[in-house]
Wavefront OBJ file of the C-alpha trace (Angstrom):
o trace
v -34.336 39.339 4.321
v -34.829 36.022 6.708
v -36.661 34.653 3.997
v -34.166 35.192 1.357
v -31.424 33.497 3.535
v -34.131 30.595 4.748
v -34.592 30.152 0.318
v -30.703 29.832 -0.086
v -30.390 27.489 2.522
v -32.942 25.181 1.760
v -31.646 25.691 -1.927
v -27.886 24.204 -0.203
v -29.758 21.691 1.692
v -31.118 19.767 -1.478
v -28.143 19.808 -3.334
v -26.662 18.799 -0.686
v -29.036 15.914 0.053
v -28.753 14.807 -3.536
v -25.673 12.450 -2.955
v -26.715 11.500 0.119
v -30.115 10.372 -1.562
v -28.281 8.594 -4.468
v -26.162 6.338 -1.918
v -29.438 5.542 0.055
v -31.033 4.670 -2.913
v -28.499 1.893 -3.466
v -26.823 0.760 -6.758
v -30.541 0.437 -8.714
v -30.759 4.668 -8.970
v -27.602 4.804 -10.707
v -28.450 2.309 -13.529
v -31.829 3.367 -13.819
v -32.411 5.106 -17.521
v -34.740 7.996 -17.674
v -34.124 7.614 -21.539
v -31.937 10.775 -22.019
v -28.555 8.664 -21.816
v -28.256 7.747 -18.372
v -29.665 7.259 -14.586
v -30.329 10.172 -12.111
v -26.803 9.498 -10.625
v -25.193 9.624 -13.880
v -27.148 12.975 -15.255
v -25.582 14.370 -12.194
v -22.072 12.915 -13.116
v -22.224 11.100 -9.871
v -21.964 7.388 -11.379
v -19.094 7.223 -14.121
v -16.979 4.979 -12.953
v -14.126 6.560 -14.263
v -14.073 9.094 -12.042
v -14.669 12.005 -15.023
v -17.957 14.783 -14.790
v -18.931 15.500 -18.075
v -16.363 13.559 -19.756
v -13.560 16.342 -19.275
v -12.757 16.998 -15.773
v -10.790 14.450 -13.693
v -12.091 13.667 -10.238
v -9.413 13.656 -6.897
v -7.872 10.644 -7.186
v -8.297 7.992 -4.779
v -5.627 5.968 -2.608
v -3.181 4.061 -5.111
v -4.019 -0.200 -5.285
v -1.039 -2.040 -3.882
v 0.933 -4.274 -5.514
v -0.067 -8.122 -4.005
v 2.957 -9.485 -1.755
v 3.389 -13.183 -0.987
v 5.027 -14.180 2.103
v 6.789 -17.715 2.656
v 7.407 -18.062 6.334
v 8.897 -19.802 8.784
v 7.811 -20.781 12.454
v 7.838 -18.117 15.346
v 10.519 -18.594 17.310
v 11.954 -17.530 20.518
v 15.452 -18.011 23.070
v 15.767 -18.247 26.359
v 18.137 -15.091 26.032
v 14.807 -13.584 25.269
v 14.957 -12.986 21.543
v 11.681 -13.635 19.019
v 12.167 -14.380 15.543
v 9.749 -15.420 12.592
v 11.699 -14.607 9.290
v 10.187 -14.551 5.847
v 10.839 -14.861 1.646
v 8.012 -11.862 0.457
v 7.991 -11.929 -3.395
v 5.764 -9.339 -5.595
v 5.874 -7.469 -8.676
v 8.860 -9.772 -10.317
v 10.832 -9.109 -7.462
v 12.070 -11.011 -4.348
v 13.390 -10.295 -1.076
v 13.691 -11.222 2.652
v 12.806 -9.861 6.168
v 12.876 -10.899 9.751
v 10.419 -10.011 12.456
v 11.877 -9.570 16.001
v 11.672 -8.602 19.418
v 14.929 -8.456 21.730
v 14.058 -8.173 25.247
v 17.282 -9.268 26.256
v 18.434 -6.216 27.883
v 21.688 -5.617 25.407
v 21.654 -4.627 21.688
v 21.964 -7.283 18.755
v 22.904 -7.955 15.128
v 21.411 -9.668 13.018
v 22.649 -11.371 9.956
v 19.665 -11.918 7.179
v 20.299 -13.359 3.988
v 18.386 -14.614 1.189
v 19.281 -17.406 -0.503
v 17.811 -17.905 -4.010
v 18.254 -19.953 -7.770
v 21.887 -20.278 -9.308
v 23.743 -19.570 -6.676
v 22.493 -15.759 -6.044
v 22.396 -14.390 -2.149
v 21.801 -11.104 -0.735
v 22.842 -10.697 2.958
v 22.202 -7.161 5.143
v 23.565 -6.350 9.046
v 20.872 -5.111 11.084
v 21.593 -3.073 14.721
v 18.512 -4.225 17.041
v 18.094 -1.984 19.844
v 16.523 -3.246 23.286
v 12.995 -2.838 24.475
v 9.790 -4.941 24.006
v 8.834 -3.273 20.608
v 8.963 -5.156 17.740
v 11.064 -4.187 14.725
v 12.091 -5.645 11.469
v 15.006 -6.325 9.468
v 14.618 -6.508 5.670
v 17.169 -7.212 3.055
v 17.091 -5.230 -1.042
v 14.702 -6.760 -3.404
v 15.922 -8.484 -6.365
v 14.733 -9.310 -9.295
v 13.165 -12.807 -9.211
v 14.827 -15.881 -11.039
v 12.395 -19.323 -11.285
v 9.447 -19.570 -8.494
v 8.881 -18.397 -4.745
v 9.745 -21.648 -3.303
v 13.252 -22.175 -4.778
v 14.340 -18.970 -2.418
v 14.535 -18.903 1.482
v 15.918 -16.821 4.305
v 17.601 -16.879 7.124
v 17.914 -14.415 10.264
v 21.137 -15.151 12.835
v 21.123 -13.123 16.372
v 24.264 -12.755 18.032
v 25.794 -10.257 20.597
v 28.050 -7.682 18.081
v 31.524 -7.753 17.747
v 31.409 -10.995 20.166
v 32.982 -14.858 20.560
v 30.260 -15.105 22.267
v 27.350 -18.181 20.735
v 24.768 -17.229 18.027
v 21.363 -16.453 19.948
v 18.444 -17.418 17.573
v 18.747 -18.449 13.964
v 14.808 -18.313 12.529
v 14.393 -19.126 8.756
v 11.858 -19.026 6.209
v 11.399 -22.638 5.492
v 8.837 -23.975 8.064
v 9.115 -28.027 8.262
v 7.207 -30.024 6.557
v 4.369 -32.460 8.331
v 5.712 -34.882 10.916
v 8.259 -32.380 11.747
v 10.419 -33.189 8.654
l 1 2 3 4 5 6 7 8 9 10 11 12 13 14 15 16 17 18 19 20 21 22 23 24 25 26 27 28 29 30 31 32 33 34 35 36 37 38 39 40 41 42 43 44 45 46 47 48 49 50 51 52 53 54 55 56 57 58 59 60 61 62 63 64 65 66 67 68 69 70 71 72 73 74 75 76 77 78 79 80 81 82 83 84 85 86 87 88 89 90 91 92 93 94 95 96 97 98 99 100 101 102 103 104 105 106 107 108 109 110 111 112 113 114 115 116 117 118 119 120 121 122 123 124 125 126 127 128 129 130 131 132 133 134 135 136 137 138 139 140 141 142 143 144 145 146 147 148 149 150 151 152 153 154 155 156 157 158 159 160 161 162 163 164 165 166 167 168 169 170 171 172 173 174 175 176 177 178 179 180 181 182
């Protein structure tokens, strides 16, 4: 009986051991041809690169690509109220849109104000609350469709005290100056 359970485990421990060799092996077992139509790797189903075993069953699939994002932004900036801006134009998939990184530490809660401006005349604005503390958070307005390129759109992020007279905190925007400070 011990023998019989030592043969099936042994048995496991190869097949087992075959992936393990494969990946070892490196990238030269799996394109090696032992003239029946494939490598090693690929007689086991182990290579196709389209994820299939035997051509018919799909294999789990694996974590979706994301979409590339550009980001146009501006400088970090921070108040002596204790507020920390950098706001940004992201643009991706044939769409555009802003956001604003912050941290208030200021000890009371804040709005923010964030629009995008882009081509012919289009904006999109959004009211964000921003709660106290020293964790950052982020304010981000719809996306839109995309009219003409990245650089003809920009943001820009306005703290204030809500409901207030009182004087705008921090404005932060997208477009960074130029060199020399221009």
């Amino acid at each position: 009986m011990n023998l019989r359970l030592i043969g099936i485990g042994a048995g496991v421990l190869i097949i087992l051991s075959l992936p393990l060799a494969g990946a070892i092996a490196g990238p030269d077992l799996a394109a090696r041809d032992d003239g029946k139509g494939g490598g090693l790797l690929s007689s086991l189903g182990l290579s196709d690169p389209s994820g299939r075993r035997g051509g018919s069953k799909p294999a789990p699939p694996g974590p979706a690509e994301q979409p590339r994002t550009d980001a146009r932004c501006g400088p970090e900036l921070s108040s002596p109220q204790g507020i920390e801006a950098q706001t940004c134009v992201l643009t991706g998939e044939g769409q555009s849109w802003g956001r604003s990184y912050y941290r208030n530490t200021s000890g009371r809660p804040l709005e923010s104000v964030l629009t995008v401006m882009g081509p012919a005349g289009r904006t999109v604005q959004i009211r964000c609350a921003i709660g106290t503390g020293d964790e950052p958070g982020l304010c981000e307005t719809p996306k839109e469709d995309s009219l003409g390129t990245p650089d003809r759109y920009s943001a820009v992020a306005e703290f204030a005290v809500p409901d207030a007279e009182g004087p705008l905190l921090l404005r932060s925007g997208s477009n960074s100056p130029g060199p020399g400070g221009g």
